[in-house]
C-alpha positions in Angstrom: 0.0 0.0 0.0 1.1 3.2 -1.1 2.1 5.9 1.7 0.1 9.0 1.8 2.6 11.7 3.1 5.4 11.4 5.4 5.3 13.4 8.7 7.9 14.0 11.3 7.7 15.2 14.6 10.4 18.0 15.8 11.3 20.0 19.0 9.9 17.0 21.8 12.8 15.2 23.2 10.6 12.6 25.2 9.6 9.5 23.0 7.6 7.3 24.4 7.3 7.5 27.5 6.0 10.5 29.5 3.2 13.1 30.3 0.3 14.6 28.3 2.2 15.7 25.3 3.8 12.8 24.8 0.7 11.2 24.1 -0.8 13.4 22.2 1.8 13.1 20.4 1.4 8.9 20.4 -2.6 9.9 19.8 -2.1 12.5 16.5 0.4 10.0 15.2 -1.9 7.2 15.7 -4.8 9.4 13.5 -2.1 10.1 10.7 -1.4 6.3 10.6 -4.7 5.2 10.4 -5.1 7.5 7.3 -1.9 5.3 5.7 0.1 8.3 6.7 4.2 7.4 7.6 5.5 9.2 10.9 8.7 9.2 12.4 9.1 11.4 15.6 12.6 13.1 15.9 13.8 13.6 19.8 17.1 15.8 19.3 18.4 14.8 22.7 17.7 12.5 25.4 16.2 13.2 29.0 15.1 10.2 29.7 16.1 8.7 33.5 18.0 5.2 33.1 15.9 4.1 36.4 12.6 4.9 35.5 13.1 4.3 32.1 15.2 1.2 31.5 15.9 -0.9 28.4 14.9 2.5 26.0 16.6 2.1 22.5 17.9 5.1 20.7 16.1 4.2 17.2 12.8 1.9 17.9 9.2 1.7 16.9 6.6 2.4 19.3 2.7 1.2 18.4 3.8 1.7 14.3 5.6 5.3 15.3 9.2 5.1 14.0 11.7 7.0 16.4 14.9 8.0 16.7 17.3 9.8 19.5 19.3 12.4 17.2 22.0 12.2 19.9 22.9 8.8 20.0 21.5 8.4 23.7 18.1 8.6 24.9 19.4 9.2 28.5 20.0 12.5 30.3 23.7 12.1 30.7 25.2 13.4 34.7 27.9 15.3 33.5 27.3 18.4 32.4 30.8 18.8 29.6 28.7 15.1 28.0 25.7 17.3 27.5 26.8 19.8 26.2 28.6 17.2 23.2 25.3 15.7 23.0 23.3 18.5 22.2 25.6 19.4 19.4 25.8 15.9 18.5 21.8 16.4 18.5 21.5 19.5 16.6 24.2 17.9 13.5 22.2 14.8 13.3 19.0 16.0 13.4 19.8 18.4 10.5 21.6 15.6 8.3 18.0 13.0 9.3 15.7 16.3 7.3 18.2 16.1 4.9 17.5 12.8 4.2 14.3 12.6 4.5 14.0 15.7 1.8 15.9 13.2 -0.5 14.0 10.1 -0.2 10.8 11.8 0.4 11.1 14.5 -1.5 7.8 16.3 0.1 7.2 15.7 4.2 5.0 17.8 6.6 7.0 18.6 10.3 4.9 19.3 13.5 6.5 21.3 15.7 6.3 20.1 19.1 8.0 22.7 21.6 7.4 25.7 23.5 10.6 27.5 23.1 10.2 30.3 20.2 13.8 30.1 19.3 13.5 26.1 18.5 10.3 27.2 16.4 12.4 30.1 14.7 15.3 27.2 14.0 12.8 24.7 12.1 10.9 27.3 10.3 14.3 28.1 8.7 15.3 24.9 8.0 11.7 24.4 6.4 12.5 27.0 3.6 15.9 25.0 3.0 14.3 21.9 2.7 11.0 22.8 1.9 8.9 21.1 4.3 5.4 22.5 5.2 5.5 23.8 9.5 2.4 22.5 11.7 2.6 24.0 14.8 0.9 22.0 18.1 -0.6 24.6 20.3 -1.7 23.9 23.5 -1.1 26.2 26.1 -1.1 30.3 26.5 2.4 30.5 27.8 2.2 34.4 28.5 -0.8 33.4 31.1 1.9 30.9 33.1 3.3 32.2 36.2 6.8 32.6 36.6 9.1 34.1 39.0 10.7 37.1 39.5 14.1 35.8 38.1 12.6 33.9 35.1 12.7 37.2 32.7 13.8 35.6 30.0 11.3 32.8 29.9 8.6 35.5 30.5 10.3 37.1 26.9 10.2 33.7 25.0 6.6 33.2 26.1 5.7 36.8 24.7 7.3 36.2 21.5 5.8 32.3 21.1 2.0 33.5 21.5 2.3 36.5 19.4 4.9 35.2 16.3 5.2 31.4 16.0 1.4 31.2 14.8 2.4 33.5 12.3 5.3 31.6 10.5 4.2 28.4 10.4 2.0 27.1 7.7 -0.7 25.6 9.8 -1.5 25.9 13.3 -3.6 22.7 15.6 -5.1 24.7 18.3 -6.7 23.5 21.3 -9.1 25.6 22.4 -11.2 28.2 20.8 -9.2 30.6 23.3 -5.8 29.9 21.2 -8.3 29.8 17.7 -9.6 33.8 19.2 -5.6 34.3 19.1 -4.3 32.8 16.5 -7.0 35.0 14.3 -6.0 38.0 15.7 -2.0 37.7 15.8 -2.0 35.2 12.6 -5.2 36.2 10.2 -5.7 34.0 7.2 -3.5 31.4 9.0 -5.1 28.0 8.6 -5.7 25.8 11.4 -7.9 23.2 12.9 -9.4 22.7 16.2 -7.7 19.7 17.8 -9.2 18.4 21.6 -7.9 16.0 23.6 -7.8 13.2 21.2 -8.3 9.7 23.3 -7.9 6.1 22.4 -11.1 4.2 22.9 -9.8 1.0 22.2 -7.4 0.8 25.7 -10.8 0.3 28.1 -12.1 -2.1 26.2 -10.5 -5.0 28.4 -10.2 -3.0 31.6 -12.4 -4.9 33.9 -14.5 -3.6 37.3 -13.4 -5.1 40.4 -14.9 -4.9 43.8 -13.1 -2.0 45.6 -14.0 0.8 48.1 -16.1 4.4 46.6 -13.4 6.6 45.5 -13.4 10.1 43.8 -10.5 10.6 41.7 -8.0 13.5 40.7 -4.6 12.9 38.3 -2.3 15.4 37.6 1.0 16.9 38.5 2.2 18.5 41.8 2.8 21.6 40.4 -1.0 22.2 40.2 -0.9 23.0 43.9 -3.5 25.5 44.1 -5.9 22.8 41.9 -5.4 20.0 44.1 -5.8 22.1 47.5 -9.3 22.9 46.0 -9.9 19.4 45.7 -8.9 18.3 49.0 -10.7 21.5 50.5 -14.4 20.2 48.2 -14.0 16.8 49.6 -13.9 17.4 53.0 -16.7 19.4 52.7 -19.0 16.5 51.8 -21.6 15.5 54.6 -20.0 12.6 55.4 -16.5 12.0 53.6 -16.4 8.4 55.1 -18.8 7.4 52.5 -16.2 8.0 49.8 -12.5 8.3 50.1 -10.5 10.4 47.8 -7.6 8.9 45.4 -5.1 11.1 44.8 -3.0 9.9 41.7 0.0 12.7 42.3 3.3 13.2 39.7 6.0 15.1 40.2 9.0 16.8 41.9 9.2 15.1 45.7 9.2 18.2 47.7 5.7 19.6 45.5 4.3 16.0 46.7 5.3 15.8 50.1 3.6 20.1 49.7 0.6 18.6 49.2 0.4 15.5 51.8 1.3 17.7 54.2 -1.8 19.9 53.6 -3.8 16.6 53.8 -1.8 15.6 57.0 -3.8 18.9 58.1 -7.3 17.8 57.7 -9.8 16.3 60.3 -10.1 13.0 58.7 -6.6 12.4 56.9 -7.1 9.1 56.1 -9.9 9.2 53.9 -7.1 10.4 51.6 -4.9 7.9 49.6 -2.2 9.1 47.1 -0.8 7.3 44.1 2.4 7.8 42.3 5.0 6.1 39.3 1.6 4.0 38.5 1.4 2.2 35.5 -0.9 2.8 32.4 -3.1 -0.3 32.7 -2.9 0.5 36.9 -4.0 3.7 36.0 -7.0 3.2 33.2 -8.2 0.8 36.0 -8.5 3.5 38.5 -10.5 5.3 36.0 -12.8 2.5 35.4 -13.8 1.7 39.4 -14.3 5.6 40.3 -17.3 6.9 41.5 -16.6 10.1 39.8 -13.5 11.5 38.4 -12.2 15.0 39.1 -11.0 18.0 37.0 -11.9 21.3 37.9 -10.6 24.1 35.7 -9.8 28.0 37.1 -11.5 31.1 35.4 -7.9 32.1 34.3 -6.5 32.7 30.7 -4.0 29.4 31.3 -7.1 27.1 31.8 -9.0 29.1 29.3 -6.6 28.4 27.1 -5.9 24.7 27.4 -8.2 21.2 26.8 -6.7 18.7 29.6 -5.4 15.3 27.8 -6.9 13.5 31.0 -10.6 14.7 30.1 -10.8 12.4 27.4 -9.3 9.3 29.4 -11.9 10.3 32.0 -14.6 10.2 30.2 -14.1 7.2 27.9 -14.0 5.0 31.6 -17.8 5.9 31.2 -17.9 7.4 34.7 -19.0 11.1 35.8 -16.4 13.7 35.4 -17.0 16.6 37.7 -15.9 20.3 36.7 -16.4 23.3 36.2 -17.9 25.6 33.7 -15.0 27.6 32.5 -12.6 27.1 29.3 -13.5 23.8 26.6 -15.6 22.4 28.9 -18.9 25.0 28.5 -18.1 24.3 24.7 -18.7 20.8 24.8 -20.6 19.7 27.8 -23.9 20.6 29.6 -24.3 20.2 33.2 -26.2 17.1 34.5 -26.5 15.5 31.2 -23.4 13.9 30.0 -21.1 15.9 33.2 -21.2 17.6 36.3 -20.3 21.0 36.2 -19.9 23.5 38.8 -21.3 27.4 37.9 -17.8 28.7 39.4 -14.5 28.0 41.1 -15.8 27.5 44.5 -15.0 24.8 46.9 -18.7 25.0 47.8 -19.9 24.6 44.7 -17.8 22.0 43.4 -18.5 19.7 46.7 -22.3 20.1 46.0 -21.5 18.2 42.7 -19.8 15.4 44.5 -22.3 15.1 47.1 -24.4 14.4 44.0 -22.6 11.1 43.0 -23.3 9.9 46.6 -26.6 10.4 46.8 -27.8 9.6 43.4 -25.8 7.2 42.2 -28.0 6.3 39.3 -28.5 9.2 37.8 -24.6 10.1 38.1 -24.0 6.7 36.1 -26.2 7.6 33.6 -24.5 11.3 33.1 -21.1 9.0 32.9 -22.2 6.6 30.2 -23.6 9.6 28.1 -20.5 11.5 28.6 -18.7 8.4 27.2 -20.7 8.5 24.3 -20.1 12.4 23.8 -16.5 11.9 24.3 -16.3 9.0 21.8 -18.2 11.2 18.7 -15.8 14.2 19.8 -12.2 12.7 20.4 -11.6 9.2 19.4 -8.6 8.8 17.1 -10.4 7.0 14.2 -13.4 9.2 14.2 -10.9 12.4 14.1 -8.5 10.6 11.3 -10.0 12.0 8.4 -10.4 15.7 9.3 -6.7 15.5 10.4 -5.5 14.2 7.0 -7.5 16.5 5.4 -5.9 19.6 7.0 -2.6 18.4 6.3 -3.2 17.7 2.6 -5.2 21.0 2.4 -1.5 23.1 3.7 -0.1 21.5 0.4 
């Protein structure tokens, strides 16, 4: 079978393993493929940890996505003089992989997967020397992230990624209709097409129920202190928070962790709290599956405005309630008590009032699950979203 076009990933050094871009990364790959698409992702250097991740070859193939480790080594190396070799090392090969790939495939698309503006200025160049078409992956607002005092010249980068890497690529995959207002305001005429959390359907189908104690839910990373406060704060306003505990599945640096069981540590009934880390996918989807409800409340700022978390799709394809809140994506695609729970604002109050409902109308609640589920599946499975990705690709031609 003839292939379509030939796609390669740039700017993520952080194949296959790891967080939420990483598998959207896995997900949009997976929607090219199906579309008899070839994809090769391109990780310049490696930061992989030999511990966590052992056994990781430089050049592999992950679920039909061809890879490859520019440096030579898809570990983060101690020293720092080895680095610094590898990144050049990185940079030389990377350049002479495009090169090849403009010779045996004479025409290839690159999505750019990166956050630094300089790396996006880099590949746009090398796209009028090779002439490759640009796709640009947008997913956050950077300017709306907070940042210290001493990070100026991250605050700078930011500035100049929002407002100028839109404009010089060929095509832009937005988000959120947030980044779509943006993008037609700082990039008009620039084509681009709304992509949500994309989610793999296929993955539940042989995750099983087992008999296990009520639990709400909440994943995400440490660094989202002031998110997972507000969750621990909702759930120990319930009536009775013996009737449910509260899994906390927690990522991220040890001393943001330890931050955040020691604000549990705090609370009247502490052990109605249990936390989760370094769990594995299947673990995981599993946890999903025997949840009462799962949890993702968003903030009425321009950051969560802005972004479409990857877990919302996961969440809802374990056809169990998802409780959140109506701010950002969400208000776009979901109505409250028919296929989610959403909460009117960002108040502990509020959002406890919604988990009090899964407890006391448990029916009901599983009902708004399984039609989430069913709204989820139309909206982001990977085979359903296939066509109108290949078509946005062939249309930048």
């Amino acid at each position: 079978m003839q292939v379509e076009k030939s796609v390669v990933y740039l700017g993520y050094s952080s194949f296959p393993y790891g967080l939420a871009e990483v598998q959207k990364i896995i997900l949009i790959s997976k929607c090219l493929l199906l579309e008899n698409n070839k994809v090769k992702v391109i990780c310049r250097n490696g930061f992989h940890n030999k511990s966590k991740s052992p056994g990781l070859t430089t050049t592999g193939i992950f679920e039909n996505i061809e890879y490859v480790y520019a440096s030579g080594s898809c570990y983060r190396n101690d020293s720092f003089f080895w680095r610094r070799i590898n990144e050049i090392k990185g940079r030389i090969n990377e350049f002479l992989l495009l090169k090849r790939m403009k010779k045996k495939d004479g025409y290839f698309y690159a999505i750019l997967s990166t956050r630094q503006f300089g790396s996006v200025l880099y590949y746009v160049l090398l796209s009028r020397l090779f002439r490759f078409k640009t796709v640009l992956n947008y997913v956050e607002y950077y300017t709306a992230f907070k940042k210290g005092k001493f990070q100026f010249s991250q605050k700078i980068n930011d500035r100049l990624f929002d407002r100028y890497a839109p404009r010089m690529v060929n095509g832009v995959l937005p988000i959120s209709e947030f980044l779509i207002q943006h993008i037609e305001k700082v990039a008009p005429g620039r084509k681009y097409l709304k992509l949500p959390g994309l989610t793999d359907f296929d993955k539940y189908e042989n995750v099983r129920l087992i008999e296990s104690e009520p639990y709400f839910l909440f994943c995400g990373s440490a660094s989202y202190k002031e998110i997972i406060f507000f969750v621990i704060d909702s759930f120990f306003l319930l009536k009775n928070n013996t009737a449910c505990s509260l899994y906390l599945v927690v990522s991220g640096r040890e001393s943001e962790i330890l931050e955040v069981k020691n604000f549990v540590s705090k609370q009247n009934n502490p052990e109605a709290v249990k936390f989760f880390s370094g769990v594995a996918e299947n673990t995981l989807y599993s946890l999903y599956k025997n949840a009462k409800a799962l949890l993702i409340p968003l903030r009425p700022t321009f950051q969560d405005a802005a972004r479409f978390p990857h877990k919302t799709g996961e969440y809802l394809a374990s056809g169990n309630p998802v409780i959140s809140t109506n701010y950002g994506e969400m208000k776009y695609y979901f109505e409250d008590g028919v296929d989610m729970l959403l909460a009117d604002n960002y108040d502990e109050k509020q959002y406890a009032e919604k988990m009090q409902f899964i407890i006391d109308a448990p029916g009901e609640a599983a009902a708004i699950g399984l039609r989430g589920k069913c709204k989820a599946y139309e909206l982001f499975d990977c085979k359903k979203r296939a066509p109108v990705l290949n078509e946005f690709f062939t249309s930048l031609s």
